[in-house]
N, C-alpha and C positions, 0 to 999 in steps of 0.2 A: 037360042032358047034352051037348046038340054045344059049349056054350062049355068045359065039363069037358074035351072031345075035340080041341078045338082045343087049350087050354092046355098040353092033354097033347102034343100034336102039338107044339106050338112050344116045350118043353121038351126032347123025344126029339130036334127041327132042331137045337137048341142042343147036345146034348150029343155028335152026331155029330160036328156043326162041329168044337168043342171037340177030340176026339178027333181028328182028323182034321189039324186047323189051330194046334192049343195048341201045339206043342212048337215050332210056325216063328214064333208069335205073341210066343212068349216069347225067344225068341232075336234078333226081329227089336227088341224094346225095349230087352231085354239091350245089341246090337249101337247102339242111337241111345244109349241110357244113357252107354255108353263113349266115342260118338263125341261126345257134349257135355263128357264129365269130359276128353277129349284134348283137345279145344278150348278148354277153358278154362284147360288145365293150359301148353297152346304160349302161349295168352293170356297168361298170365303170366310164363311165363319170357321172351319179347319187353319184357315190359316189365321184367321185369330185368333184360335185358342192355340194353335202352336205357337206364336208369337207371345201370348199371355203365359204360359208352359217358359216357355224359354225365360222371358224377362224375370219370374218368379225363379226361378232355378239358381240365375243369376244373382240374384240375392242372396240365395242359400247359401252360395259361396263364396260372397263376399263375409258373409256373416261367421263365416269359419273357415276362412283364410287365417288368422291372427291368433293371439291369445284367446282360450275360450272358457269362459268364466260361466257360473249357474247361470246369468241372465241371458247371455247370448246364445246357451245350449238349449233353454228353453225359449228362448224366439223362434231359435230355427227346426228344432222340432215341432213345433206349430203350423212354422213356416210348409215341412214336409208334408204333415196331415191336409194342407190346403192343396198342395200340389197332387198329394193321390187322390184328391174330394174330388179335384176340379181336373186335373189332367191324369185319369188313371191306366187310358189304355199307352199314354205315349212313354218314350224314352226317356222325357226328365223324370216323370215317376217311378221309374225305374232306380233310376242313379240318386232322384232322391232316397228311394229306400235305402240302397246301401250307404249312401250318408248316413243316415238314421239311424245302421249300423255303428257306424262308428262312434257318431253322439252319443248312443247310451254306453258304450266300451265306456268312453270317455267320465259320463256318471257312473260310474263300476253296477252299471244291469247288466249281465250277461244275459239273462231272459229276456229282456226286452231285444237285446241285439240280434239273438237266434230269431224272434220272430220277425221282426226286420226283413232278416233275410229271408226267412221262409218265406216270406210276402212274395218276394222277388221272384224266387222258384216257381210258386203257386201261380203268380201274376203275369209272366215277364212272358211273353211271346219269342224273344229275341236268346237264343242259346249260349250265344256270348255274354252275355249281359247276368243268366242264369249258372253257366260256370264259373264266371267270378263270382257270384252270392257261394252258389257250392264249397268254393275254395274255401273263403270268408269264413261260412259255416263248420267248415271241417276243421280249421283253424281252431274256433270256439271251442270246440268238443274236444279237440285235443288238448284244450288249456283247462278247461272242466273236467279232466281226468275220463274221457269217453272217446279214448282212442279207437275203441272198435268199429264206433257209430261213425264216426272221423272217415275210416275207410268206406263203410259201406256208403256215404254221404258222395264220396268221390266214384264209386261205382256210379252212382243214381246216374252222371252224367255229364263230363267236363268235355268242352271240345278240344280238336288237336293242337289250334291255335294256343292252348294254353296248358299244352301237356308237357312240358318243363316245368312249373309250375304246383302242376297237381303231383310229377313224380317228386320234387320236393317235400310236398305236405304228408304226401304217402312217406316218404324216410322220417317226416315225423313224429306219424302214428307208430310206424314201428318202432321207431326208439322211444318210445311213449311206454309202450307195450316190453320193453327190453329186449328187442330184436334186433341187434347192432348189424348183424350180416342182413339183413332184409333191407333194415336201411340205408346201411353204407350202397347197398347195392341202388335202391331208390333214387337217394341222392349224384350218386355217380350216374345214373342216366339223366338226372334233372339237370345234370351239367353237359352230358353230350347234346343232350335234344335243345339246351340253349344256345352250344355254340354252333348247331347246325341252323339253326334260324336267326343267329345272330342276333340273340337278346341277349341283356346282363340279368346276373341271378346271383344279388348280394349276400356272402354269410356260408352259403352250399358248400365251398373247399372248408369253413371253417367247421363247419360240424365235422367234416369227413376226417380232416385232421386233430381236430378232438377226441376223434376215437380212434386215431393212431391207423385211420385207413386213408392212403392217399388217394386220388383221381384214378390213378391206375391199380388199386391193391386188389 
């Protein structure tokens, strides 16, 4: 009889709980239930818009693989403005911008091309991504006779990965500026720091030996 009394007891605990805690019990399953179906439902739409991001990107460069003539610069500059509408935090809006970049080079805007990339800088989450626009941009301003800004553009922020590179663009600016030992010097690091990471960095001995300074001078 006391296990009777007990069962009975631990039944009458249960059904108080129950009463008591069932309608927050069910609510609170209800409320994880939803919160897995939402999650899974952002899970996927992420990856359709990255999928939609890529497939368009894809285009982009198919579109400017080849000869590129008014019509096709302006497809694919269209094509760009839909990939930053619709994909603007990810990585092809990125790479689209600097595309974008280089289409308007291509139509001789150099304004347009700067702000391209300023997009990128302003935009880009990704540092890599941002010290190639940098480059890019300091490129421009050096060809725009604004070798100063050229520097200060490459202070703002290049990483190391891409610091052969930028000691290049800085031998640039300096010889931009008429600074042949600044840049010889620039350039001569832009060639050690490539062949310590084992890149290629086409053109670098030929500036150095146009100014009658070799590798080692």
């Amino acid at each position: 009889m006391a296990e009777l009394r007990t069962e009975e007891e631990q039944v009458d605990a249960l059904k108080r709980w129950w009463k008591e805690n069932g309608v927050s019990l069910i609510a609170g399953v209800a409320l994880a239930a939803a919160g897995i179906l939402g999650w899974n439902a952002w899970q996927n739409h992420q990856e359709n818009q990255a999928s939609a991001a890529s497939m368009r990107y894809q285009h982009l460069i198919n579109l400017t693989a080849g000869e590129l003539d008014d019509a096709s610069i302006a497809e694919a500059r269209e094509l760009v403005v839909e990939i930053t509408d619709n994909h603007g935090r990810t990585l092809y809006a990125d790479l689209a911008r600097l595309l974008d970049a280089r289409l308007a080079v291509a139509q001789d805007d150099p304004a347009e091309a700067r702000a391209a990339l300023e997009a990128v800088i302003d935009a880009s989450g990704r540092d890599y991504v941002k010290g190639l626009a940098r480059l890019r941009l300091a490129r421009l301003q050096i060809a725009d006779g604004d070798a100063e800004t050229a520097l200060a553009t490459l202070d703002a922020g290049v990483p190391e990965s891409l610091a052969a590179q930028r000691a290049e663009v800085r031998g640039d600016a300096h010889h931009a500026l008429g600074s042949d030992s600044d840049a010889g010097e620039a350039w001569r690091e832009a060639l050690e720091l490539a062949e310590a990471r084992d890149q290629s960095l086409y053109g670098v001995q030929l500036k150095l030996d146009n100014l009658g300074l070799g590798a080692n001078s």
